[in-house]
Every structure is written in structure tokens, then in C-alpha cells.
C-alpha positions as a Python dict, from the first residue, in 0.01 Angstrom:
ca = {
    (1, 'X'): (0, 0, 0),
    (2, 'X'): (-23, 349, -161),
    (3, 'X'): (-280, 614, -54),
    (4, 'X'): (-409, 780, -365),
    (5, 'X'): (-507, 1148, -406),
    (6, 'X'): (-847, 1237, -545),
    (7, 'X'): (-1236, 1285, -552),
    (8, 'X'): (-1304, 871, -527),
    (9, 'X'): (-1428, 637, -365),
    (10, 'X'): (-1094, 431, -395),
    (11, 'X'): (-857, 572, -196),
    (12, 'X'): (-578, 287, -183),
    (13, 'X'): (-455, 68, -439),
    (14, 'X'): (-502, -278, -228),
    (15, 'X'): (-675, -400, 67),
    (16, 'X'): (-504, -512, 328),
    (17, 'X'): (-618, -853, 354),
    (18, 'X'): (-620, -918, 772),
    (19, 'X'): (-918, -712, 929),
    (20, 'X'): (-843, -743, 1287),
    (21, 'X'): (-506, -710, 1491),
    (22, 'X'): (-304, -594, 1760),
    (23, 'X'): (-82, -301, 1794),
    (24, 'X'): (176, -256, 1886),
    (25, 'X'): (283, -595, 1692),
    (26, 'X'): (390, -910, 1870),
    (27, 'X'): (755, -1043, 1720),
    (28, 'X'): (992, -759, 1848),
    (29, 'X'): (1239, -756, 2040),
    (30, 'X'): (1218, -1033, 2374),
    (31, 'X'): (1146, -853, 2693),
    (32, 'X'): (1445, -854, 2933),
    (33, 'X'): (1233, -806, 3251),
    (34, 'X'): (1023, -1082, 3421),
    (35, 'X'): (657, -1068, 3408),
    (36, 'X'): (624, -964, 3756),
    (37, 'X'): (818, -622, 3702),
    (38, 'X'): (646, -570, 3351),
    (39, 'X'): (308, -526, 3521),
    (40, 'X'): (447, -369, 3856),
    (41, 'X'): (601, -83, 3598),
    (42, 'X'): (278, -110, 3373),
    (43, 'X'): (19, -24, 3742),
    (44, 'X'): (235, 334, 3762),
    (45, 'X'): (105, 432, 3420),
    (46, 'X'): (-216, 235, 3363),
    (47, 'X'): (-571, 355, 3463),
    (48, 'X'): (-819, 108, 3282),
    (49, 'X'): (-804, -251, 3207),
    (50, 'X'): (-965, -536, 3025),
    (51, 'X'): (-930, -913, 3128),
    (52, 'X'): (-952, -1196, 2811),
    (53, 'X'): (-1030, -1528, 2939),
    (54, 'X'): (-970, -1827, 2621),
    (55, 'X'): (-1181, -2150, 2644),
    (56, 'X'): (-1013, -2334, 2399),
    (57, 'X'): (-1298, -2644, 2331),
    (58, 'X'): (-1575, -2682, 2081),
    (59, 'X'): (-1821, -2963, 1981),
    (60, 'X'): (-1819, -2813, 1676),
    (61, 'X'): (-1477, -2718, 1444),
    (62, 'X'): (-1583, -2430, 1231),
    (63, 'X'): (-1334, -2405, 941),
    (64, 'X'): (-1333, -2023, 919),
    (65, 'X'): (-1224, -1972, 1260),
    (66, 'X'): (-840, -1932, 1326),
    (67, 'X'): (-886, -1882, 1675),
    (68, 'X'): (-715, -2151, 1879),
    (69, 'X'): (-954, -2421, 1952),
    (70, 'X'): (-1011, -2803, 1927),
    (71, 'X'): (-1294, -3064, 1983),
    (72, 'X'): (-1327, -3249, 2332),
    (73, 'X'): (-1345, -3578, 2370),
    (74, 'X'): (-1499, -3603, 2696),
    (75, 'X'): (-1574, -3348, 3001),
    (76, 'X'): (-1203, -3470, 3115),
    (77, 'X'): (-1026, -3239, 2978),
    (78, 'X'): (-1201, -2943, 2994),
    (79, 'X'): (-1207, -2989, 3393),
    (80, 'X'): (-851, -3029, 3360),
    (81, 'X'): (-806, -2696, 3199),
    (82, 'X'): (-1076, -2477, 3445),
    (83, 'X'): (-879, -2584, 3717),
    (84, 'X'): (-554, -2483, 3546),
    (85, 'X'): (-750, -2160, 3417),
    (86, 'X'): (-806, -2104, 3813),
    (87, 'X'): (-453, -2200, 3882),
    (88, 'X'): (-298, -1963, 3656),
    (89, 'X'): (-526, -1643, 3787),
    (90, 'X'): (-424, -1779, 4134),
    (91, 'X'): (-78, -1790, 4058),
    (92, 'X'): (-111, -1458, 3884),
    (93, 'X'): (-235, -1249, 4208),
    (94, 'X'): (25, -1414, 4401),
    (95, 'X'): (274, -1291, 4200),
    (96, 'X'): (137, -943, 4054),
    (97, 'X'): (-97, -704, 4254),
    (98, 'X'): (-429, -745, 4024),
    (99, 'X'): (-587, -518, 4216),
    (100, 'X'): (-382, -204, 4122),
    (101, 'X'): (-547, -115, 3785),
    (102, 'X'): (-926, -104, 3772),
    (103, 'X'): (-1106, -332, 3558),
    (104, 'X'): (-1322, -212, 3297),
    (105, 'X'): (-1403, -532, 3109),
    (106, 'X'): (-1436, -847, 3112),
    (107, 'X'): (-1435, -1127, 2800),
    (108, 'X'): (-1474, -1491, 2783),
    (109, 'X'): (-1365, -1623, 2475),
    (110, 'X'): (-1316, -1930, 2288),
    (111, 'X'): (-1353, -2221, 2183),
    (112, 'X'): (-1688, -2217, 2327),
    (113, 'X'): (-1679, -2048, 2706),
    (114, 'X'): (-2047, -2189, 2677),
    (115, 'X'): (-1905, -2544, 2715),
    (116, 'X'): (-1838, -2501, 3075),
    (117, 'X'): (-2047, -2597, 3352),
    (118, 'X'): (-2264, -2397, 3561),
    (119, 'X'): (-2074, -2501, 3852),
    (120, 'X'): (-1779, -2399, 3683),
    (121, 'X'): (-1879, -2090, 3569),
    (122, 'X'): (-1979, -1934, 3910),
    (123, 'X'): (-1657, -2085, 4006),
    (124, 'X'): (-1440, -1873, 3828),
    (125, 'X'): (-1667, -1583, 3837),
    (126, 'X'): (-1639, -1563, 4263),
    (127, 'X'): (-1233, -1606, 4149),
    (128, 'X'): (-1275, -1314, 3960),
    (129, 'X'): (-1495, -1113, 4175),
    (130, 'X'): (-1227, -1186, 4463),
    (131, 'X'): (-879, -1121, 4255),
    (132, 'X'): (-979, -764, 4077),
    (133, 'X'): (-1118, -470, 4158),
    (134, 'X'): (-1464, -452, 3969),
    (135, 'X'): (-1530, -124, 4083),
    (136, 'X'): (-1507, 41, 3727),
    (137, 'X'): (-1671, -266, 3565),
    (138, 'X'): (-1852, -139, 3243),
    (139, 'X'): (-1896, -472, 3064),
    (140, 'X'): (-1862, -836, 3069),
    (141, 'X'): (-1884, -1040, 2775),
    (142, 'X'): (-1960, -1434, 2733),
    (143, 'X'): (-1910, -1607, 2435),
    (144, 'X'): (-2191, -1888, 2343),
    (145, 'X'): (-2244, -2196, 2103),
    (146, 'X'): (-2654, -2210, 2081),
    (147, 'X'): (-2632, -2597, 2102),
    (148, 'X'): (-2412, -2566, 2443),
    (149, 'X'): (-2640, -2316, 2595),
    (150, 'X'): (-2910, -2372, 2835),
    (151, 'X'): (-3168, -2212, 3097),
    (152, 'X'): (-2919, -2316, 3402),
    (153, 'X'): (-2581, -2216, 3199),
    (154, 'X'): (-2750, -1879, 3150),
    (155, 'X'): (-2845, -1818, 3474),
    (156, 'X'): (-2475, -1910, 3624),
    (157, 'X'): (-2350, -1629, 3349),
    (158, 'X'): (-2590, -1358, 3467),
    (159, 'X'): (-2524, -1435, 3835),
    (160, 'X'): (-2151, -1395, 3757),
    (161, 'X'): (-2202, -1086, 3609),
    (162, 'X'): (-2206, -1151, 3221),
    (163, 'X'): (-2398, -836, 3032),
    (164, 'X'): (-2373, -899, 2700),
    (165, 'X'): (-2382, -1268, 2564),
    (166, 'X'): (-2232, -1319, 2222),
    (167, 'X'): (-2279, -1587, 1999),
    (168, 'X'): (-2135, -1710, 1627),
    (169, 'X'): (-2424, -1716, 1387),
    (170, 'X'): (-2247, -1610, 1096),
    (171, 'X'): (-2473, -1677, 843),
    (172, 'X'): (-2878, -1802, 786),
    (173, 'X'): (-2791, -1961, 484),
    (174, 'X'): (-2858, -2320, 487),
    (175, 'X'): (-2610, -2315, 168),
    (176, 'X'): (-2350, -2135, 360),
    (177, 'X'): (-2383, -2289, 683),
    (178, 'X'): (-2286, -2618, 568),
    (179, 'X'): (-1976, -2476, 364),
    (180, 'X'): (-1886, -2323, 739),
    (181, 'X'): (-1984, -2653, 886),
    (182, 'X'): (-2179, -2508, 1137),
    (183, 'X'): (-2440, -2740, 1324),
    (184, 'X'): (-2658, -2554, 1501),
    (185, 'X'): (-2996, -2538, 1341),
    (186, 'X'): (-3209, -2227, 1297),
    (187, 'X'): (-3451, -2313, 1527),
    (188, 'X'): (-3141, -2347, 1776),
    (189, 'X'): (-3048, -2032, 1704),
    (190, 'X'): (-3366, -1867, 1759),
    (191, 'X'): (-3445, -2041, 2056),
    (192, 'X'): (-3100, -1921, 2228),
    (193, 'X'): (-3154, -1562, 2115),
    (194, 'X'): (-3459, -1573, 2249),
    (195, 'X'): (-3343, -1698, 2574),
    (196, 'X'): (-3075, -1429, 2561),
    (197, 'X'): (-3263, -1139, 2519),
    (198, 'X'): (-3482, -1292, 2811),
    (199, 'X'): (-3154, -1225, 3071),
    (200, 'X'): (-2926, -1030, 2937),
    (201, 'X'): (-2919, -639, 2834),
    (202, 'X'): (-2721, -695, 2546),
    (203, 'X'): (-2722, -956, 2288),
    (204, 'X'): (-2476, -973, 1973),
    (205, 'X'): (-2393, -1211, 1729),
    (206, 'X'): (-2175, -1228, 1384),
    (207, 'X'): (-2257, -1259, 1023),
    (208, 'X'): (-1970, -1314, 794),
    (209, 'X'): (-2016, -1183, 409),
    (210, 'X'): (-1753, -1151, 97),
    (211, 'X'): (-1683, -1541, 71),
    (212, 'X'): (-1580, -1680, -235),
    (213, 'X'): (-1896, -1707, -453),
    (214, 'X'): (-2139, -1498, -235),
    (215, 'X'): (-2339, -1251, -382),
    (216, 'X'): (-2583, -952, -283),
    (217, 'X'): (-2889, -1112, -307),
    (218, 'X'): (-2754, -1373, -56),
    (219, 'X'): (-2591, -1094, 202),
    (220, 'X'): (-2937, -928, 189),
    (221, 'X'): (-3087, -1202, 290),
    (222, 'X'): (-2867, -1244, 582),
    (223, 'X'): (-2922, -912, 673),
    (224, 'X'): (-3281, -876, 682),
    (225, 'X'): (-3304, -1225, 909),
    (226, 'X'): (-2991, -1074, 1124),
    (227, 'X'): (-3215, -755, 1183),
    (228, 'X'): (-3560, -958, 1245),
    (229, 'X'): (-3394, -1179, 1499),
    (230, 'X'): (-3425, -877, 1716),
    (231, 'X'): (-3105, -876, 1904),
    (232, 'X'): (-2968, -552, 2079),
    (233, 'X'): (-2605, -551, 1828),
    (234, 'X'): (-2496, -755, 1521),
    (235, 'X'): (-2135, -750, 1430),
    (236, 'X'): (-2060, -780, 1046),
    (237, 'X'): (-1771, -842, 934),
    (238, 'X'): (-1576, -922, 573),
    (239, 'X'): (-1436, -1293, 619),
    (240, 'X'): (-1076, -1319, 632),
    (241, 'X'): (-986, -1550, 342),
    (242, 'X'): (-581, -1535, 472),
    (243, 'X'): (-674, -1706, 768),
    (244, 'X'): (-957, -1913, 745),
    (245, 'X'): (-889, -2292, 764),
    (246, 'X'): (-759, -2490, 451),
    (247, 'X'): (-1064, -2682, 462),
    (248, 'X'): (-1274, -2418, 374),
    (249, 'X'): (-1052, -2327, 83),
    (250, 'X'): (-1097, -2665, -31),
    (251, 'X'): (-1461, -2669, 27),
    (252, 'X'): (-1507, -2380, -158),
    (253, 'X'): (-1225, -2470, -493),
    (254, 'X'): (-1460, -2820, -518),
    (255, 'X'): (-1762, -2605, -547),
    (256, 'X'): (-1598, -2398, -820),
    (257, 'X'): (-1641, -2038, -589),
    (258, 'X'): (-1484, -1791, -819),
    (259, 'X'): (-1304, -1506, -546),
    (260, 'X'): (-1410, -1219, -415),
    (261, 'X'): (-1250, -914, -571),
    (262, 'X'): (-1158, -629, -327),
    (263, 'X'): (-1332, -400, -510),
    (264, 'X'): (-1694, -617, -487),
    (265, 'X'): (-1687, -668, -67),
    (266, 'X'): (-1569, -290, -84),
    (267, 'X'): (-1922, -301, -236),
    (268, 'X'): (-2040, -512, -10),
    (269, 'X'): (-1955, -292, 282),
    (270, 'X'): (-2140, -9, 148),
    (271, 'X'): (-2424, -195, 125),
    (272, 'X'): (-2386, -321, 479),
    (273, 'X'): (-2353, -45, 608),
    (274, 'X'): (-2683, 141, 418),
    (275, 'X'): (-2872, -136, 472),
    (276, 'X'): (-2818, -168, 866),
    (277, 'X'): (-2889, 246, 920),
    (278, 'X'): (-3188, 187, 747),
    (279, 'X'): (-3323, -67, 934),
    (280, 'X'): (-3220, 122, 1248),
    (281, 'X'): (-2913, 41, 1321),
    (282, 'X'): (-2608, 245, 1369),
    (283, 'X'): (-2244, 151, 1380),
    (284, 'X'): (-2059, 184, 1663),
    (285, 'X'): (-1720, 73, 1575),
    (286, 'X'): (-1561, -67, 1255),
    (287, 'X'): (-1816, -320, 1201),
    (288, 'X'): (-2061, -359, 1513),
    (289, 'X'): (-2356, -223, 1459),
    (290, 'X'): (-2612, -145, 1761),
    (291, 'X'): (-2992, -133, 1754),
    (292, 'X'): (-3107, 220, 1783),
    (293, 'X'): (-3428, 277, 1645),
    (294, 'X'): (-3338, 566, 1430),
    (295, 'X'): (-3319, 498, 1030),
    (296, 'X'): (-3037, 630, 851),
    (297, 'X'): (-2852, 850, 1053),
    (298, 'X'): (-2589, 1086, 947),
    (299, 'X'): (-2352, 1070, 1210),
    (300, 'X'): (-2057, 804, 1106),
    (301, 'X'): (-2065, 629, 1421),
    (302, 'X'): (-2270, 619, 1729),
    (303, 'X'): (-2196, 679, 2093),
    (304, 'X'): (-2502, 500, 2203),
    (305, 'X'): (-2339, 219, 2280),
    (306, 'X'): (-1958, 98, 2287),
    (307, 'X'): (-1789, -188, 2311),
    (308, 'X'): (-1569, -169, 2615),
    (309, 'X'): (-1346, -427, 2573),
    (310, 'X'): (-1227, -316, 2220),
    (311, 'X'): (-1163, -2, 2392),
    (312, 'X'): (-917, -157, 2582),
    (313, 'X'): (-759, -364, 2282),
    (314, 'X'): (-786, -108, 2071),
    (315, 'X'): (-784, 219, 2329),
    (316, 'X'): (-553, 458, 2458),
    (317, 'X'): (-183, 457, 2591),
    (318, 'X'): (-314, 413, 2927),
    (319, 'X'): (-557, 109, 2875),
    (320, 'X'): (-449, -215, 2852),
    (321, 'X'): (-543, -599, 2830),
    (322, 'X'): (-467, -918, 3030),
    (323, 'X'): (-499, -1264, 2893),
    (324, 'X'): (-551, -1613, 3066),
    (325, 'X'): (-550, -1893, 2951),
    (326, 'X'): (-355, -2083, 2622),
    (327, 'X'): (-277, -1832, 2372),
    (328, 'X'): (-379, -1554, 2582),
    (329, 'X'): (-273, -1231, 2452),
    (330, 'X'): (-221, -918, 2720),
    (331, 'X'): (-41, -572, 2598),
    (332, 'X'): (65, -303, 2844),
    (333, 'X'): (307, -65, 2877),
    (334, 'X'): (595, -158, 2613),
    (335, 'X'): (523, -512, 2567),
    (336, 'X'): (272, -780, 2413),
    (337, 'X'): (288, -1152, 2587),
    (338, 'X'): (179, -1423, 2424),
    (339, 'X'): (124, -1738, 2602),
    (340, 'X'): (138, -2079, 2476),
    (341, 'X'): (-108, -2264, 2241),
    (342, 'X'): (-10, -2611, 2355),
    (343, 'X'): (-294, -2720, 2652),
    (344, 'X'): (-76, -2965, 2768),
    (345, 'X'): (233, -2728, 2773),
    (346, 'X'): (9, -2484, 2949),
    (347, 'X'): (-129, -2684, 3248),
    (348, 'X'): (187, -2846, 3334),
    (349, 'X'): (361, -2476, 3343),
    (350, 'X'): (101, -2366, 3599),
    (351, 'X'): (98, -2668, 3795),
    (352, 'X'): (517, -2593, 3806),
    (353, 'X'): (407, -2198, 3927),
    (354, 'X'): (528, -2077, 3588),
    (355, 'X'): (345, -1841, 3321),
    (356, 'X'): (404, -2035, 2978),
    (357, 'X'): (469, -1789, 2701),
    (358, 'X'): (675, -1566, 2549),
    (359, 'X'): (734, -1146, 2635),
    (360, 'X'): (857, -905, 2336),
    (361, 'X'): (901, -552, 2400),
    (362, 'X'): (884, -228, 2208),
    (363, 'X'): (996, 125, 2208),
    (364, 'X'): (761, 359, 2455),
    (365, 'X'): (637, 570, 2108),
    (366, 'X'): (441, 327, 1994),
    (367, 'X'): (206, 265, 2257),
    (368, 'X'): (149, 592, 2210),
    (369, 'X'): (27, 637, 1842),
    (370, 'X'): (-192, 382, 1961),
    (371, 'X'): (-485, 584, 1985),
    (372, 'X'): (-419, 675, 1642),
    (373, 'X'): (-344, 373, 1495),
    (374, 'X'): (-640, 177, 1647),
    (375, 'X'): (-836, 394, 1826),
    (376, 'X'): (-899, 648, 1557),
    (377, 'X'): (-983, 453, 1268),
    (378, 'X'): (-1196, 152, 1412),
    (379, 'X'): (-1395, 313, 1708),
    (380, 'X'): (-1388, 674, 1473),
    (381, 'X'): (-1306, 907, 1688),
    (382, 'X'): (-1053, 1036, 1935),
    (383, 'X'): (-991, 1313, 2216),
    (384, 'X'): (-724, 1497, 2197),
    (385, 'X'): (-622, 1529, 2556),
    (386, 'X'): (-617, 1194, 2572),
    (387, 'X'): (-302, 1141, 2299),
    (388, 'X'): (60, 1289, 2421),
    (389, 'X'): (159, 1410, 2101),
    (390, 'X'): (540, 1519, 2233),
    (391, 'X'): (581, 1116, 2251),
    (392, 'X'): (432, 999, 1942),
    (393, 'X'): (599, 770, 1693),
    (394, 'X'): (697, 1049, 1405),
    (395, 'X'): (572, 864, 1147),
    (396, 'X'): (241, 814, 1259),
    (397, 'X'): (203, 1159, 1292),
    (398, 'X'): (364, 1248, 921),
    (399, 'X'): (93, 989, 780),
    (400, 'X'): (-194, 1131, 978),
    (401, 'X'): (-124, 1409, 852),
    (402, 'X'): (-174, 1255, 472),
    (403, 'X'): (-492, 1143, 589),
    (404, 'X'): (-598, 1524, 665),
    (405, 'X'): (-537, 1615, 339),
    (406, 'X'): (-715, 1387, 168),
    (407, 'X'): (-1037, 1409, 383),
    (408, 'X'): (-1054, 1083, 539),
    (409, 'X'): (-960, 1224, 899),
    (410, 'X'): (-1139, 1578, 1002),
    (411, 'X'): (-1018, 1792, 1302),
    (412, 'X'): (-1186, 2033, 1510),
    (413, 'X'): (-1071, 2185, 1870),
    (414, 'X'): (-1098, 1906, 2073),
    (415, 'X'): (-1109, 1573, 1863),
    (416, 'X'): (-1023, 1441, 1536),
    (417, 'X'): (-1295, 1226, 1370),
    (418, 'X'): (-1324, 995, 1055),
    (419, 'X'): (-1513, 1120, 768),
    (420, 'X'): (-1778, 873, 618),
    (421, 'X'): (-1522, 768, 333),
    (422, 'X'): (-1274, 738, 625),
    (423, 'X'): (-1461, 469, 780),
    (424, 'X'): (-1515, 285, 504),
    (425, 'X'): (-1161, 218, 504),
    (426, 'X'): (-1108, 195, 808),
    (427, 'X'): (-872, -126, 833),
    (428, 'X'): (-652, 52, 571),
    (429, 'X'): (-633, 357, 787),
    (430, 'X'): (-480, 138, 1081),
    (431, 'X'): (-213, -32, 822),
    (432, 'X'): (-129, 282, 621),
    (433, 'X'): (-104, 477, 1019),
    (434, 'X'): (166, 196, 1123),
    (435, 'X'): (538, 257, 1101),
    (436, 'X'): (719, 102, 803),
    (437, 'X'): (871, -135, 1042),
    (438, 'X'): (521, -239, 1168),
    (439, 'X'): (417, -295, 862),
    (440, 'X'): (687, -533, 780),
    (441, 'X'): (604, -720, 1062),
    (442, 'X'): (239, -753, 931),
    (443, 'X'): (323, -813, 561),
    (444, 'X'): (527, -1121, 712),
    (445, 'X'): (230, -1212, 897),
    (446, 'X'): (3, -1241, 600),
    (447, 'X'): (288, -1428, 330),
    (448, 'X'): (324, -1657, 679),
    (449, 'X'): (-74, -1736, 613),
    (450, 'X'): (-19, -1764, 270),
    (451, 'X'): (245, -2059, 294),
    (452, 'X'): (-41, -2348, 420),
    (453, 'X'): (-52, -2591, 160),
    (454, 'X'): (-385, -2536, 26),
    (455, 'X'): (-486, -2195, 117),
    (456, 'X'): (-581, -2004, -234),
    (457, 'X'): (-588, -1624, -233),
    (458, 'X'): (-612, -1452, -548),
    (459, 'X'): (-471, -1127, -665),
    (460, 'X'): (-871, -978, -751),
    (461, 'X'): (-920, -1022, -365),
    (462, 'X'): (-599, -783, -253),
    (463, 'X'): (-624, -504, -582),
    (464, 'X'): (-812, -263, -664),
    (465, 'X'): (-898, -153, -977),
    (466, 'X'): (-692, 208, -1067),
    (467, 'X'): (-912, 477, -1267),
    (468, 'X'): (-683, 799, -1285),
    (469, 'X'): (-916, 1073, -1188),
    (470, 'X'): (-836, 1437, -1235),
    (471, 'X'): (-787, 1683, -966),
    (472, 'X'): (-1077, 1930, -895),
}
């Protein structure tokens, strides 16, 4: 990927085609510690964290998701797994002091967290209350299926704590929502936002734009109902055609889709992005957008509101993240750990008092340019007091520096900021700010994606067009 120099709109020659990720990257080195001692070392130099719970069942299989997930065949196994989910953060405090590191936030993903029972839901919210310290908690997000949610499920999630329900929409589209196989009808989907806004303080859900065949008039559309279903925060984000399900690819090849070119949802963004302000709604990271009232504001993101837990995923050297559950993800202190996506591999680990996964490690420099890397480009802004620049990966700071000069990062005496053009390319900025050997490890990740039989990505959606323009 090549940063070009100029007065345009265009400022890289591709788009990197993967819009969320960790960093540092999974895939280096494996850690030589035990898990114990990496979060005993991690406490001495850690002073906010977030907690990712993964509920890996749905009724429904969405084919854009690549989140690890499967249908149930009967309440069975998802008892199974809470109790192994309960196991695990049992096993956990009895190995680690979880009460060391403040948490900050809290997030129930899926799968469908909604699937669970009330029961089981207050369950592992006393766990929670009684393994942590809460003291610091900011946030505490609950993933929901509008079919699976209902007046008693609701009122076990706001009695654990839950303040800010979040639930896949993705699209109004009758059209589009079969393409996505999504089941829920609209009148579902009202009915549970309306519920939601009843409880909770917060209320987001996602729209998805730039599929193959879309067009404008469509993603108006969605935008317009997205705004007039009156929710607090709507996140928006381009779909990610590497690593969507096959099925959708083949859904959307027998309807005769023609691609998305990069340059078009570039487009698309834009037009996100004015339309949203206008309708008083300003972004408050790389694509969530919170309800504000204002129209059209100037600023290029808000601090109205933030979204704690991506604060934590994609924060500062001294936040990190802890994952339960299969294919949990945490990253502290010089190492990611993945753990396993097998549910049967998982709850016979625990039930053995193991952890199932895998540890990698990395050099101390990375974590942190993370604020620069992540923080920087998809939350906008960053304090410099905050960044120890004496321990920075070189690199990073040699390419930040790029990014000075060509006015997508500004820098005054206490913070450097993204510039409206920075934002728009704001996924770029956190590729282009990686070490080359980062983003190797990426590249891989994406030709990895690219190897499922069936999967079609075209050229149109990764280039963009190359005007030469003259220098002022």
C-alpha cells in the first residue's frame, strides 16, 4: 500500500480490505511463560481493563458474520457451555488475581448472548460482580438477537448491570435481508428497540453498506429508517467481503451482483458520514455514530459519547482486554492469547483445570505504538502524555511522521488529532502506521481468506483509481 502525495481526496493506491483488527498481531512468536505469570507481570503495568465474554449459539446463521458461532439444537448445549463459561472465570480467579486491574468494561458477545436464560444471565452477572473489581466500571455491553429477546431477558440484563444493549440489524431492506438471511422481521425489530430504549441508556445497532450490487438510493434508505428508529448510536460499517461466508458470495454471483469498487464505498462513506451529521448525529469513533441533536457539526469526532470497550481494544499501552469463553481473544502486556474455537475442546479443558488456547508474544515496542496505530486513527485523537515516545516502535514513528506531512494527522501542544480527510481513511491509517513485519502478518491474513473455495473478491474492490495531480 503506497501513501500518495497531493491535494486529493485519494490518498492511497488500495484499500485495505479487513476493517477491523487487533494490534499487536496474533501469530508471533509462542509465549514462553505460563498464563499465570503473563497476567501477574501484565497487573504491575496495567491500570484499565476490559472483559469479552463469547456466546457462541444462534437460531439464526447469518452468512456475513465470521465471528465464531453455530446453531443449537436444543437448550443442552448451551447449559453445557454457561457452566463451563462459569468454570473457566472460576478457574481463572483461582489461578490469577482478577482483582488487581480495575475493570472498565464489560462485553457480551456472540453468537447471540441474548440466547441465554434469565436465570443464567444473573448467574454469571453475581460471578462477575464477585470476581472483579467494578469500581471503575464505565460500560457494559450485551449483545441481542430481536427474536431471542424478551421483557424478563431484559430485565435480568439491566439488573446485572448491562448499559448499552446492542443488536445486529444490518439492513431494512427486505431485498437485502434475505441475501443476509436474516429472520427477524421489522416489526421484531421495532418492537425490541422499543423495548430497549424503555431500560437501557444506550441503544446501538449495525447497518452494513458497500455489498456487491448495492447502490445509494438503497444505503439512503437504510439510513433514514436507521435514524427514525430513534436509537441513542448506530454503528455503520463497510461489509467485509474477505471474510464474509462463502454462502453469501454465492448468493450474491447467482444474483449477478457486479462488485463494489473501492473507490464507490469510499463514496459511500462520505455519504454516510454527511448524511448521519445532518440528521444529528456525530461520529464518535471510526464508524459509530451517536445521537446528538446537533446537525452537521464540524468537529471530526465527538467526545459526547465513547465507546469504552474499544478503548480498551483499541487504547493505550496500559489498557488491556480479557477474553472468556471459545475463541476468546485477551492482549496485555507483550502478548495476544487466543483460545480455542472447538466447544467441545473448550469444556473438556476447563473441566481438566486447564485454559485451552494458544499464547504468542511480542517485542515491548509495539504495545506501545499502540496508541498510534489504533488509538489515533479509529477513536481520532490522542494525548500525548499518555504515549512513551522513548519506547516506540521506530517505524511507527517514521510513518507518522508521513502522515504529518501530508495533512491527514494535525499536532498541537498536547494532542495529535486526525484531520477530516484523515478519518476518512482511517483503516488505512492503522495498516500504513504498522511495521513492515505487521503488515506481513496481515497481508497473510487476508490471501488466508482469499483461499476458501468460493469466496470472489475482485481487483475494483482493493484499487483505486490513480489521477496524477500536480503539486500546489
Amino acid at each position: 500500500m503506497q501513501l500518495l502525495s497531493g491535494r486529493s481526496l485519494v490518498k492511497f493506491d488500495r484499500q485495505f480490505p479487513i476493517y477491523n483488527f487487533f494490534f499487536p498481531n496474533q501469530g508471533k512468536a509462542r509465549a514462553t511463560d505460563p498464563v499465570p505469570l503473563i497476567w501477574a507481570e501484565a497487573a504491575r503495568h496495567v491500570r484499565s481493563r476490559a472483559l469479552y465474554f463469547h456466546i457462541p449459539f444462534c437460531d439464526t446463521i447469518c452468512n456475513f458474520c465470521p465471528f465464531t458461532r453455530g446453531r443449537y439444537s436444543n437448550r443442552t448445549v448451551i447449559d453445557e457451555y454457561v457452566e463451563a463459561l462459569i468454570a473457566e472465570i472460576r478457574l481463572k480467579a483461582d489461578l490469577i488475581d482478577l482483582k488487581q486491574v480495575p475493570v472498565a468494561a464489560i462485553f457480551f458477545g456472540g453468537g447471540t448472548p441474548s440466547l441465554l436464560d434469565p436465570e443464567q444471565i444473573a448467574r454469571i452477572g453475581a460471578l462477575i460482580r464477585e470476581t472483579f473489581d467494578l469500581s471503575q466500571l464505565r460500560e457494559f455491553s450485551f449483545e441481542v438477537e430481536v427474536k431471542s429477546l424478551t421483557p424478563e431477558r431484559a430485565q435480568a440484563m439491566r439488573e446485572i448491570g448491562v448499559t448499552h444493549p446492542r443488536f445486529g440489524l444490518q439492513t431494512f431492506s427486505p431485498k437485502w435481508r434475505d441475501m443476509f438471511d436474516l429472520t427477524a422481521s421489522l416489526d421484531q425489530i421495532g418492537a425490541a428497540a422499543a423495548l430497549l430504549k424503555q431500560r437501557f441508556p444506550h441503544q446501538t445497532f449495525d447497518i452494513l453498506y458497500g455489498m456487491s450490487g448495492q447502490d445509494e438510493d438503497e444505503l439512503m434508505a437504510d439510513l433514514q429508517a436507521a435514524v427514525a428508529l430513534g436509537t441513542t448510536n448506530v454503528d455503520i460499517y463497510p461489509i467485509d467481503n474477505v471474510v464474509t461466508q462463502v454462502g453469501l458470495h454465492e448468493k450474491l454471483a447467482r444474483a449477478g451482483a457486479a462488485p463494489t469498487s473501492a473507490m464507490r464505498k469510499f463514496a459511500m462513506n462520505l455519504l454516510v458520514d454527511q448524511t448521519m451529521r445532518h440528521a444529528g448525529f456525530m461520529p464518535h469513533n471510526g464508524h459509530g455514530y451517536v445521537r446528538t441533536g446537533a446537525s452537521a457539526g464540524a468537529d471530526v469526532v465527538t467526545d459526547v459519547y465513547r465507546f469504552v470497550y474499544h478503548e480498551h481494544v483499541y487504547g493505550y499501552h496500559d489498557y488491556d482486554l480479557m477474553g472468556f469463553g471459545v475463541n476468546a481473544i485477551s492482549s496485555t502486556k507483550g502478548h495476544v492469547m487466543t483460545q480455542t474455537h472447538n466447544k467441545k475442546i473448550y469444556r473438556e479443558a476447563i473441566s481438566q483445570g486447564r485454559i485451552p488456547g494458544e499464547a504468542s508474544m511480542h517485542e515491548g515496542a509495539l504495545d506501545y505504538a499502540r496508541p498510534i496505530v489504533l488509538r489515533l486513527p479509529y477513536h481520532g485523537r490522542i494525548e500525548k502524555h499518555r504515549v512513551r515516545w522513548d519506547a516506540v516502535h521506530p517505524e511507527v514513528l517514521e510513518k507518522l511522521e508521513c502522515l504529518k506531512q501530508e495533512a491527514l494527522v494535525t499536532e498541537d501542544d498536547t494532542s495529535l488529532s486526525l484531520t477530516k480527510l484523515g478519518w476518512y481513511w482511517y483503516v488505512n491509517l492503522m495498516y500504513f502506521l504498522m511495521p513492515r513485519a505487521d503488515q506481513l502478518l496481515m497481508n497473510g491474513m487476508v490471501i488466508d481468506h482469499l483461499k476458501d473455495r468460493g469466496r470472489r473478491f475482485s481487483k475494483r474492490e482493493l484499487l483505486f483509481p490513480i489521477i496524477p495531480v500536480a503539486a500546489a
